[in-house]
C-alpha beads as a LAMMPS data file, in Angstrom:
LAMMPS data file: protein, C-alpha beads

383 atoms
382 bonds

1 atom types
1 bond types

-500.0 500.0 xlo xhi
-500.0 500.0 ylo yhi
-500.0 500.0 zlo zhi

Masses

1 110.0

Atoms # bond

1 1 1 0.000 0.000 0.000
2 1 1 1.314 3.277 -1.196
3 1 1 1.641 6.598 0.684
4 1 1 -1.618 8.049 1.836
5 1 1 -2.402 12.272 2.054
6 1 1 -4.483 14.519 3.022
7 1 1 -5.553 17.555 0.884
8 1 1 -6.825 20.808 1.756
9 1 1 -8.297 23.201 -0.046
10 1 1 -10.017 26.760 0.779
11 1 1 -9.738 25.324 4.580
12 1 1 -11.145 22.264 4.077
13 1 1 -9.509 18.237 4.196
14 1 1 -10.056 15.614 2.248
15 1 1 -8.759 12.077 1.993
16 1 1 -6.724 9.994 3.313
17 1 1 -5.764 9.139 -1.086
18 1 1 -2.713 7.507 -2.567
19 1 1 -0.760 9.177 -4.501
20 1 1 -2.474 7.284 -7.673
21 1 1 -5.716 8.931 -6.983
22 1 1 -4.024 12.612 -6.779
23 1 1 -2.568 11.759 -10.086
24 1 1 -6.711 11.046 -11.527
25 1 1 -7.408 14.057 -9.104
26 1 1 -4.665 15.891 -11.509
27 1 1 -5.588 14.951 -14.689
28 1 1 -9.528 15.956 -13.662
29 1 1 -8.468 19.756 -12.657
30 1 1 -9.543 18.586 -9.390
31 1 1 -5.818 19.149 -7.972
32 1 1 -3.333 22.309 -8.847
33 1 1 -0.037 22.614 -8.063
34 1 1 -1.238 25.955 -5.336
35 1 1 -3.202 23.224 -3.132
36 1 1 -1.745 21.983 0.223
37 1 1 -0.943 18.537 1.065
38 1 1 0.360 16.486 3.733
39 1 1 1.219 12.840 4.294
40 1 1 -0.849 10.569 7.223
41 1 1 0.629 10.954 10.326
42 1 1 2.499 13.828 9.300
43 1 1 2.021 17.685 10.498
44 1 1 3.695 19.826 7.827
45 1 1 1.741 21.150 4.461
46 1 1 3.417 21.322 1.287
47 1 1 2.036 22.468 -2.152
48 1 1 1.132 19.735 -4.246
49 1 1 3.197 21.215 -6.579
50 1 1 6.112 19.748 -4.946
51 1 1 5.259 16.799 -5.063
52 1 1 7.486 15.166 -7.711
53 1 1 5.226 12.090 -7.779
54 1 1 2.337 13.765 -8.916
55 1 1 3.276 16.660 -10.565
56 1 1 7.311 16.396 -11.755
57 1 1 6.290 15.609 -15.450
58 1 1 4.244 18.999 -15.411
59 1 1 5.606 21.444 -17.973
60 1 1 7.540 24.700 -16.862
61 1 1 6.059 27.618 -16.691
62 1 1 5.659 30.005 -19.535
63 1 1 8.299 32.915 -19.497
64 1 1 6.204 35.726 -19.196
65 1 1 5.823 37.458 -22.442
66 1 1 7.820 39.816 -23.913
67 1 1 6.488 43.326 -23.340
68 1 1 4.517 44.769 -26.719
69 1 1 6.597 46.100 -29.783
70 1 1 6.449 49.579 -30.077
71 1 1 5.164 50.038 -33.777
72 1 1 5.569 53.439 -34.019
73 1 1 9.217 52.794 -33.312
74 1 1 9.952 51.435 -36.599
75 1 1 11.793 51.385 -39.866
76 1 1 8.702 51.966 -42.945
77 1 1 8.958 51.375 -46.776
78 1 1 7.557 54.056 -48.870
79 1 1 4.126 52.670 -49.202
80 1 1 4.062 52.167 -45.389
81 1 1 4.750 56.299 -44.973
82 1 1 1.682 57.035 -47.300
83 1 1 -0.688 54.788 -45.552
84 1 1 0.501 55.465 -41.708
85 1 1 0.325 59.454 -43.070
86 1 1 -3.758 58.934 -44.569
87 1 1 -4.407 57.084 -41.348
88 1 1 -3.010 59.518 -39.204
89 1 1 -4.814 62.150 -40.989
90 1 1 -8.011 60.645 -41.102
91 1 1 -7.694 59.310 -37.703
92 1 1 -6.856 63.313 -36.026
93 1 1 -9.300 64.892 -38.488
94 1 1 -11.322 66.488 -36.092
95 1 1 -8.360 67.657 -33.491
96 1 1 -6.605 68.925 -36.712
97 1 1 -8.995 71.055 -37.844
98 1 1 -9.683 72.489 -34.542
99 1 1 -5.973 73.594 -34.641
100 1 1 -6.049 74.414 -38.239
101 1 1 -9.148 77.155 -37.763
102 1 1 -6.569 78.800 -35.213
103 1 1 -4.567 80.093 -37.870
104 1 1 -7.365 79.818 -41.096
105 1 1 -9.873 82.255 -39.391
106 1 1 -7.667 85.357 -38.702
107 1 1 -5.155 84.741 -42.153
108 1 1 -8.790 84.908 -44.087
109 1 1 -9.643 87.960 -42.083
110 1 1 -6.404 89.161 -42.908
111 1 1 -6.394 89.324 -46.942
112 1 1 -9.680 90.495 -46.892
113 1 1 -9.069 93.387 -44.438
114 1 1 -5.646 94.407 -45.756
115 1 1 -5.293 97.235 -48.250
116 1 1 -4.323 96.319 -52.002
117 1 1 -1.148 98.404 -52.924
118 1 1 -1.231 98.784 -56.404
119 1 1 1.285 98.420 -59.093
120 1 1 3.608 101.564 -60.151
121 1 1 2.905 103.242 -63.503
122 1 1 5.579 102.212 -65.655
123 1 1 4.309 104.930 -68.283
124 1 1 4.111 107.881 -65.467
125 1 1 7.158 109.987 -65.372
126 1 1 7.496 109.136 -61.794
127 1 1 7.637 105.434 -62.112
128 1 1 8.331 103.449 -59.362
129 1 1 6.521 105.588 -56.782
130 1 1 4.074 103.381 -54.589
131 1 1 2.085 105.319 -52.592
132 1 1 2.285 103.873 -48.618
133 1 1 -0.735 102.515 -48.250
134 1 1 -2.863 102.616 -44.326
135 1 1 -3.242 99.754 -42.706
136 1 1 -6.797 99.510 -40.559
137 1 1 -6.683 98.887 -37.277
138 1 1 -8.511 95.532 -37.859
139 1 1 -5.599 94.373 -40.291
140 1 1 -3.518 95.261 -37.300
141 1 1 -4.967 93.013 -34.459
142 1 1 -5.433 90.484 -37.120
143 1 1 -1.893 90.176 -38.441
144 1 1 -0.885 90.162 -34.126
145 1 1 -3.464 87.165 -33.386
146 1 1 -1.585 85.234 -36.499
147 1 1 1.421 85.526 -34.823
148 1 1 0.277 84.795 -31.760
149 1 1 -1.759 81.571 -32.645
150 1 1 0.363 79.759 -34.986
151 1 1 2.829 78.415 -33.005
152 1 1 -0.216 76.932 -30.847
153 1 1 -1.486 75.469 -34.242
154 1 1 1.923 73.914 -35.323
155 1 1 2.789 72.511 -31.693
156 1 1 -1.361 71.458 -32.163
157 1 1 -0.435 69.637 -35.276
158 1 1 2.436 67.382 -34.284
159 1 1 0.509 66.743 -30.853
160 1 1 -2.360 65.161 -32.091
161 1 1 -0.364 63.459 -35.463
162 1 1 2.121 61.876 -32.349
163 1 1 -0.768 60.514 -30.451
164 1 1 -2.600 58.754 -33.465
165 1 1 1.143 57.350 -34.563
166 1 1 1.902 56.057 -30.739
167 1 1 -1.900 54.719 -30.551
168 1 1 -2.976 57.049 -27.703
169 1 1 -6.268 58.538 -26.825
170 1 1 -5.956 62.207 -24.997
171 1 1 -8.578 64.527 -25.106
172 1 1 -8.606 68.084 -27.499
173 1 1 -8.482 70.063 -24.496
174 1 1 -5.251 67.672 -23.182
175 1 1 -3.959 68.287 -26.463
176 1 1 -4.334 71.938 -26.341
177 1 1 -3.246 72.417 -23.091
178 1 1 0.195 71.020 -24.437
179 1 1 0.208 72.795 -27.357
180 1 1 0.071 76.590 -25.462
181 1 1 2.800 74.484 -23.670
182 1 1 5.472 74.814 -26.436
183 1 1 4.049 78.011 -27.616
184 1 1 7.403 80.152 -26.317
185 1 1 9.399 77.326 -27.669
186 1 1 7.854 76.641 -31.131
187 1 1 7.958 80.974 -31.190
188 1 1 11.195 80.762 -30.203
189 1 1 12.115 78.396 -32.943
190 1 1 10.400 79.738 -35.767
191 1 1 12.166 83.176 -35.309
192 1 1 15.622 81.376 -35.692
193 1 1 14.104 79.325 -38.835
194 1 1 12.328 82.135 -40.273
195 1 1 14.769 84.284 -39.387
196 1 1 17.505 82.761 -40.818
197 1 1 15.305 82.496 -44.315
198 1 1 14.597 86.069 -44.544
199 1 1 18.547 86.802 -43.695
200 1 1 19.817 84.559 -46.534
201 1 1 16.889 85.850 -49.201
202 1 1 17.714 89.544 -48.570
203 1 1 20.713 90.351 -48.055
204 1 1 21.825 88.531 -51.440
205 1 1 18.427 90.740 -53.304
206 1 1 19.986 93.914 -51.781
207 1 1 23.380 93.250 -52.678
208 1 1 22.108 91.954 -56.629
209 1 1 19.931 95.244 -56.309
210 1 1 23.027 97.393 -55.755
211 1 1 25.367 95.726 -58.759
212 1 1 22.446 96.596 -61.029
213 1 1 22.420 100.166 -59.990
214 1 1 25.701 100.426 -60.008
215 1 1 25.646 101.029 -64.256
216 1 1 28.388 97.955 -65.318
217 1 1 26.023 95.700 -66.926
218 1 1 28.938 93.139 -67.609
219 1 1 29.847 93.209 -64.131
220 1 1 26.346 93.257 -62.610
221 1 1 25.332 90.418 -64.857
222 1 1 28.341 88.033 -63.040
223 1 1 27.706 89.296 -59.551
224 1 1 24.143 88.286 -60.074
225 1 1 24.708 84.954 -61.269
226 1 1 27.214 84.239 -58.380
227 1 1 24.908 85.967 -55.768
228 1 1 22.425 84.196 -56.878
229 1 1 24.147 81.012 -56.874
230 1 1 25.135 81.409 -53.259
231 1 1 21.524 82.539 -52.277
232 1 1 19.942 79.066 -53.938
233 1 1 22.946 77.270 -51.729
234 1 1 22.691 78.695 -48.446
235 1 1 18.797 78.280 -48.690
236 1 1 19.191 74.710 -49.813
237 1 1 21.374 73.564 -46.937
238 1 1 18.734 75.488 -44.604
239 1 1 16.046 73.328 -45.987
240 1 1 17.663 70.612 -45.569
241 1 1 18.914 71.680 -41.946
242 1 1 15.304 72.696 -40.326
243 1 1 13.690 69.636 -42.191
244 1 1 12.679 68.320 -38.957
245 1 1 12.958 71.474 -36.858
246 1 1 8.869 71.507 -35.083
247 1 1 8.835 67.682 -35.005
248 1 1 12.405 67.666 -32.523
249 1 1 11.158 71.333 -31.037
250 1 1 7.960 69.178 -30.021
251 1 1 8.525 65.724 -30.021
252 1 1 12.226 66.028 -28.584
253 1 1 11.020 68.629 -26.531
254 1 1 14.092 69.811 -26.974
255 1 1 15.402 74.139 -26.450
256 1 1 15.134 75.408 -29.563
257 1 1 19.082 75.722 -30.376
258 1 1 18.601 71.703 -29.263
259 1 1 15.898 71.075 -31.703
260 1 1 17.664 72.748 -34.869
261 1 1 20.845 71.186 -33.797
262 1 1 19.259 67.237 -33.646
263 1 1 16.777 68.492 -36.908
264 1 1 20.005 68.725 -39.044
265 1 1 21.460 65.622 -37.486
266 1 1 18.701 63.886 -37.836
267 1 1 18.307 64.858 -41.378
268 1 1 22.167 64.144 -42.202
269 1 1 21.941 60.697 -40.740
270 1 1 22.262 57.622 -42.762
271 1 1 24.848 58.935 -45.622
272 1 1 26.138 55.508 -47.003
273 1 1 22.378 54.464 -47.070
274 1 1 20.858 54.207 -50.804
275 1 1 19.159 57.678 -51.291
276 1 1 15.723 56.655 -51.334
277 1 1 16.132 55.763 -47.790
278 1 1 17.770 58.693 -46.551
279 1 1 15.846 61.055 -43.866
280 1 1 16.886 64.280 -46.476
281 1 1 15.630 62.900 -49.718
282 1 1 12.705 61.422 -48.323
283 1 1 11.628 64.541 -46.286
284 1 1 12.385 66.080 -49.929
285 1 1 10.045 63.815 -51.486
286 1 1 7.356 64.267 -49.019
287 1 1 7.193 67.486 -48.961
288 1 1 7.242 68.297 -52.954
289 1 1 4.278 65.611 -53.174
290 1 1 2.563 67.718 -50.895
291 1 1 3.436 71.028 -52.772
292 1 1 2.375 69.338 -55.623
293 1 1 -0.812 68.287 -54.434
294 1 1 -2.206 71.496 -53.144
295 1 1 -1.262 73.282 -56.453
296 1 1 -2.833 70.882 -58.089
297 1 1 -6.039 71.049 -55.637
298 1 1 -6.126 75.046 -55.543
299 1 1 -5.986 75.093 -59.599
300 1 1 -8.706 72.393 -59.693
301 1 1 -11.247 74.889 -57.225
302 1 1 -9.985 78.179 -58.605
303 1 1 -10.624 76.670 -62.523
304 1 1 -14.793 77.161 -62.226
305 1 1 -14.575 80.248 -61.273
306 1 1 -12.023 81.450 -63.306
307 1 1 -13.934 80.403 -66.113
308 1 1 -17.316 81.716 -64.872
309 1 1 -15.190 85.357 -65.264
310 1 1 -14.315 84.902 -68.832
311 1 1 -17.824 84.353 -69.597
312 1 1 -18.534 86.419 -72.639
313 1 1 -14.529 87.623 -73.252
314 1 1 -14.227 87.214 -77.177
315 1 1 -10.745 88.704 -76.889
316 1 1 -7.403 89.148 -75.283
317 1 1 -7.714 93.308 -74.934
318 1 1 -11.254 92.159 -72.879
319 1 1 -9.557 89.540 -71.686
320 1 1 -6.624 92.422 -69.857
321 1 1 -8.939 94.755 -69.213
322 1 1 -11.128 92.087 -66.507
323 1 1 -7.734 91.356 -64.993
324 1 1 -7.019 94.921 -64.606
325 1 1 -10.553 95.644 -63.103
326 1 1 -9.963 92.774 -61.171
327 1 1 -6.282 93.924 -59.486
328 1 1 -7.591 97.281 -58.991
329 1 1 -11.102 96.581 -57.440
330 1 1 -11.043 97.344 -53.606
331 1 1 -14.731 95.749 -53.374
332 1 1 -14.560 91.981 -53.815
333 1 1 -17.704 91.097 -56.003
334 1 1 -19.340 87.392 -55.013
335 1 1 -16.909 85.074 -57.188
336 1 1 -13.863 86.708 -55.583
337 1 1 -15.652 85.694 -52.048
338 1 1 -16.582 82.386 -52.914
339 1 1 -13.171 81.823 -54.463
340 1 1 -11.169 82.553 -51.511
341 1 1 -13.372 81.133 -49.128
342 1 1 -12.786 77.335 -51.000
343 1 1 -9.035 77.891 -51.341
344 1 1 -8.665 78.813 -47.554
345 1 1 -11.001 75.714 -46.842
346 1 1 -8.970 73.843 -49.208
347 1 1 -5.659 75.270 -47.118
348 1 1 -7.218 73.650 -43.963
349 1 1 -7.633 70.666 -45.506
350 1 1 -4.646 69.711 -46.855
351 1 1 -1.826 71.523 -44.274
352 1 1 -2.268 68.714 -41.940
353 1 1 -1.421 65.805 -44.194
354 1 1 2.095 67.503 -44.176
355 1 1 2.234 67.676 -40.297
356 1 1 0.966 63.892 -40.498
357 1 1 3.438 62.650 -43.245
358 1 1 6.679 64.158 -40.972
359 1 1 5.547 63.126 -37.404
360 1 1 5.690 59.533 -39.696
361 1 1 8.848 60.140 -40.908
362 1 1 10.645 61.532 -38.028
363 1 1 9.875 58.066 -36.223
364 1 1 10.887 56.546 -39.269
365 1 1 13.978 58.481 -39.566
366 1 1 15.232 58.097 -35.950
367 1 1 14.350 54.364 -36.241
368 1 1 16.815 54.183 -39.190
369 1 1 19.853 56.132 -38.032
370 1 1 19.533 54.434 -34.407
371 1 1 18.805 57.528 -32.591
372 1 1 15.643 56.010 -30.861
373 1 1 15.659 56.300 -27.253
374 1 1 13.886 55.121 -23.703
375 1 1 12.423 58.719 -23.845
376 1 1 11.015 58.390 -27.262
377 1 1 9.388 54.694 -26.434
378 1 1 7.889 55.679 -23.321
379 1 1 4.151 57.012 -23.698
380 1 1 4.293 60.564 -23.838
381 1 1 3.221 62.660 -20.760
382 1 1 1.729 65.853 -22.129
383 1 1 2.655 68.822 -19.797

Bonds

1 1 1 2
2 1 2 3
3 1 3 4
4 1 4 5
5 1 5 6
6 1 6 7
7 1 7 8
8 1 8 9
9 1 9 10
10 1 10 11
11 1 11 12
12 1 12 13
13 1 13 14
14 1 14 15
15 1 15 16
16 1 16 17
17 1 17 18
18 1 18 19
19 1 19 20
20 1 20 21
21 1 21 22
22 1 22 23
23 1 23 24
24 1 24 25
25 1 25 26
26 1 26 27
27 1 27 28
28 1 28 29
29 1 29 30
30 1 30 31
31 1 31 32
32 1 32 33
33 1 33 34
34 1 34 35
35 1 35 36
36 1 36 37
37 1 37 38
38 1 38 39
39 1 39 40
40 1 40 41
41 1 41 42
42 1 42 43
43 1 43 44
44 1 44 45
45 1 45 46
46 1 46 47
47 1 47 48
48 1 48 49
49 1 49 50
50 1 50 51
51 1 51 52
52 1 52 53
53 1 53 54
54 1 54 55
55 1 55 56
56 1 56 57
57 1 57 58
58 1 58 59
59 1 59 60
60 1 60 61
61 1 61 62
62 1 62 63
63 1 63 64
64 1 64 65
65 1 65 66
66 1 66 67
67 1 67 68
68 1 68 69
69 1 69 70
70 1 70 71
71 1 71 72
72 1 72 73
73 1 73 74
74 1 74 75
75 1 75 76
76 1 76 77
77 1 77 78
78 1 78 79
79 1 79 80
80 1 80 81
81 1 81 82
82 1 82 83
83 1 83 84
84 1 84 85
85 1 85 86
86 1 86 87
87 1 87 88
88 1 88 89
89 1 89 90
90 1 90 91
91 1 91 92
92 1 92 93
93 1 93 94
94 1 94 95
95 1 95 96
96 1 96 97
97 1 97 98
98 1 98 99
99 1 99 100
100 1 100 101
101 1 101 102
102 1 102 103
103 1 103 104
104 1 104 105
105 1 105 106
106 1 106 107
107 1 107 108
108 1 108 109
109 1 109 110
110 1 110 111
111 1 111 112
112 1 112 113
113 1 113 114
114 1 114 115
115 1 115 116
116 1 116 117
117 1 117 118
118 1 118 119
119 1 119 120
120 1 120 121
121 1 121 122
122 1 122 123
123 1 123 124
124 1 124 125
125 1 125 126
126 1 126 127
127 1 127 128
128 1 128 129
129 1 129 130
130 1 130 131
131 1 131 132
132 1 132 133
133 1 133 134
134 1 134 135
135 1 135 136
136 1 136 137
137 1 137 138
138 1 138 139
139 1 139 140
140 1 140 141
141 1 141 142
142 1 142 143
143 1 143 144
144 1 144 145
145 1 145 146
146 1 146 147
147 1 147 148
148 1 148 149
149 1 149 150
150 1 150 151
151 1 151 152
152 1 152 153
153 1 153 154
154 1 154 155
155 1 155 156
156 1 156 157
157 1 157 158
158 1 158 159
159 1 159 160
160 1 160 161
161 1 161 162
162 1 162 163
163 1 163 164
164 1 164 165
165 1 165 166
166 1 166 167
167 1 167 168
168 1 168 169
169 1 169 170
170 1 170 171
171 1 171 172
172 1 172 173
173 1 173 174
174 1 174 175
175 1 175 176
176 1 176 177
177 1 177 178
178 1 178 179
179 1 179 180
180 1 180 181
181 1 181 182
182 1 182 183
183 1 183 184
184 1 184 185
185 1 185 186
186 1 186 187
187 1 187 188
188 1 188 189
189 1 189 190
190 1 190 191
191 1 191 192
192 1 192 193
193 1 193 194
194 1 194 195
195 1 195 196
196 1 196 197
197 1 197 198
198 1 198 199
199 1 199 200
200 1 200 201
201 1 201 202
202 1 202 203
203 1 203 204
204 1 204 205
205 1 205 206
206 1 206 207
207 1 207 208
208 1 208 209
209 1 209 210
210 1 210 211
211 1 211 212
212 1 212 213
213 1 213 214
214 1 214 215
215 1 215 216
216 1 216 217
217 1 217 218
218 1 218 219
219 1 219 220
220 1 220 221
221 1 221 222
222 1 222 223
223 1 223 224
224 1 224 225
225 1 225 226
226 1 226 227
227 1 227 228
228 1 228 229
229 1 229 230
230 1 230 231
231 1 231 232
232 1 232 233
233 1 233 234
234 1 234 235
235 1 235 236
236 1 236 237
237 1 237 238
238 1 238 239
239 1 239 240
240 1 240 241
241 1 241 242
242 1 242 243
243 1 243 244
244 1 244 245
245 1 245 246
246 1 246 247
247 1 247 248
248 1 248 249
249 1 249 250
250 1 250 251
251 1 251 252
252 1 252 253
253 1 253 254
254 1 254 255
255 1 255 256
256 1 256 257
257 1 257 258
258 1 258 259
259 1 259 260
260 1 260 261
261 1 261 262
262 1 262 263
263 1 263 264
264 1 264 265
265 1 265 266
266 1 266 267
267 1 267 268
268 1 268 269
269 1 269 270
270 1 270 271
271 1 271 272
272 1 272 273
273 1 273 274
274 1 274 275
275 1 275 276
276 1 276 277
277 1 277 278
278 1 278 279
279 1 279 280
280 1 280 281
281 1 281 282
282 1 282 283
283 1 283 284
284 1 284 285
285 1 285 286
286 1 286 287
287 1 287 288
288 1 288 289
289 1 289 290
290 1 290 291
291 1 291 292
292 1 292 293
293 1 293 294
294 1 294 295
295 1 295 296
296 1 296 297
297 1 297 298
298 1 298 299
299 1 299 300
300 1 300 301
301 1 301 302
302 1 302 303
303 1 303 304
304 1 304 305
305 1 305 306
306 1 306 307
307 1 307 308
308 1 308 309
309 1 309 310
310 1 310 311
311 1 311 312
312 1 312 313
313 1 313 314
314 1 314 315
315 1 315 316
316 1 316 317
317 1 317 318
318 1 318 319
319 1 319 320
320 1 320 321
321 1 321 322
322 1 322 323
323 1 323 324
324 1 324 325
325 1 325 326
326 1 326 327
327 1 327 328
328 1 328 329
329 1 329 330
330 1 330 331
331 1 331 332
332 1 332 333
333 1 333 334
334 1 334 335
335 1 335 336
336 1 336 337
337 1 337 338
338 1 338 339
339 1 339 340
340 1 340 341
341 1 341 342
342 1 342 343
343 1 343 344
344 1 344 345
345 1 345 346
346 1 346 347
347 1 347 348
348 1 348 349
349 1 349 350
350 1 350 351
351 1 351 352
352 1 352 353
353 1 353 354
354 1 354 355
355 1 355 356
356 1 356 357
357 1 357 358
358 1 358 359
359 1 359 360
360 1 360 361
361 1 361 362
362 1 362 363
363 1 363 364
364 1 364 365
365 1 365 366
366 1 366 367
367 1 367 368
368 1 368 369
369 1 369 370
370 1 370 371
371 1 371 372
372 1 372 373
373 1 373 374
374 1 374 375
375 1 375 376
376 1 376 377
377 1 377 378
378 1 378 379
379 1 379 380
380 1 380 381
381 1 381 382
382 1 382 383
């Protein structure tokens, strides 16, 4: 006769069995390894998963699994970046329109409250003279909310494309809470961007200006070429250096010397990759598809209306004469209205698929080059 026990479970005994009978109990579910057992005549409890007898040809226990892949955190083929950037738009619609109106509302207000200066009379005598034109106080306040708002709107826009990308749920108000957040940073930021645009555009136009005033035509005409030259250079490698300037100013949460500084690393990194795969001639890409697109979109919904003008026009002096009428007019009639008010719809519309399509790549992008750290796996805590 085998060795007899005693079981217990949830404070109550049973038995004496043999150890065949916890083996049946086993196989039944009626015994797991957490109850207690003890041998007749014996005082001490054990778990019956110690008991070799009955339980040593159990299997080990699963490892515990592996903690979720981080998706966003990921390498993409091309096809990939469209379809994450149409999901990501389509997913934020609402949230990026919210943000979009921001800026949309006071730019329309804007260029329909802001005086026309017209064109000098190249015929008059005193040719070049452009009256200063005054600006109302409404174009005024306007211009000063547009400043004021769009940083909210760009932090807005990489806020909401980073929390569809990283599969998080926050709130509009959450979202713009964060987004007046980075407003001194994204301002911040833009004003060394901008800044450094306008610097590079201008000062090479004034100095072309002055070598065609200067009355050397042979000389003018090579300083221009070589100003020029150096103008289309310096603005190429600032392109290419801010590529990813409001995704590390918000995403990196970075200062903003930080941000431009890891936007032109970021966009440098991977050199002995194959181009297509590069961070810089993909953000090219993506960005020329998108300027593309909208000119294509704001020729398609200016085209009916353009047409509906040149209604009865049976020649090209007609034809002038409209566009003249038309330059000059400080009344807009109801086409002009209707015109503007699709394009700036149209400009909501489509700015965010841009926003969308770089939050993509910069994950894409840092994935590639390596750059991916705990920080940028961990959810993100919005401020």
């Amino acid at each position: 006769m085998g060795e007899e026990w005693i079981v217990r479970v949830e404070g109550k005994e049973y038995g004496p069995v043999e150890t065949d009978a916890l083996r049946e109990w086993k196989r039944e579910g009626r015994l797991i390894p957490a109850n207690e057992l003890r041998r007749v005549g014996d005082e001490r409890w054990i778990s019956a998963g110690e008991l070799s007898d009955v339980f040593g040809d159990a299997e080990p226990a699963a490892p515990p699994p592996p903690p979720p892949q981080q998706d966003f955190a990921r390498a993409r083929t091309w096809r990939q970046i469209f379809v994450e950037t149409f999901r990501t738009y389509r997913r934020g619609f609402v949230p990026f329109m919210l943000f979009g109106l921001l800026t949309s509302v006071p730019m329309f207000a804007l260029q329909w409250t802001f005086p026309k200066v017209p064109l000098p009379d190249l015929t008059s005598v005193t040719s070049g003279a452009i009256p200063a034109p005054t600006v109302p106080p409404i174009s005024v306040a306007m211009l000063v909310l547009l400043l004021l708002v769009w940083p909210v709107s760009a932090a807005g826009f990489q806020i909401v494309a980073d929390d569809v990308v990283r599969g998080q749920r926050r709130s509009f108000g959450v979202q713009f809470s964060a987004a007046l957040f980075y407003w001194g940073r994204m301002l911040a930021a833009a004003v060394l961007v901008y800044g450094s645009y306008f610097f590079w555009f201008f000062v090479p136009l004034a100095a072309m200006i002055a070598f065609i005033s200067s009355g050397n035509p042979l000389l003018a005409s090579i300083m221009i070429l070589l100003i020029g030259g150096f103008m289309v250079y310096m603005n190429a490698r600032l392109f290419i250096n801010f590529l990813f300037w409001q995704q590390t100013a918000v995403l990196g949460a970075h200062p903003p010397l930080a941000a431009l500084r890891e936007s032109k690393e970021l966009a440098r990194s991977m050199p002995e990759a194959p181009r297509l795969e590069r961070p810089l001639y993909r953000g090219a890409i993506i960005a020329s598809v998108w300027l593309l697109l909208l000119l294509v979109l704001t020729f398609g919904v200016q085209l009916p209306f353009m047409l509906a003008r040149f209604v009865g026009i049976e020649n090209p002096e007609q034809a002038m004469a409209l566009m003249q009428k038309i330059t000059q007019s400080q009344t807009p009639d109801a086409l002009m209205i209707a015109a503007d008010i699709v394009t700036a719809a149209l400009n909501l519309l489509v700015r965010p698929l841009l926003a969308a399509g770089f939050v993509v790549l910069y994950y894409d992008a840092k994935a590639r080059s390596g750059t991916m750290n705990a920080k940028d796996l961990r959810d993100r805590e919005l401020p």
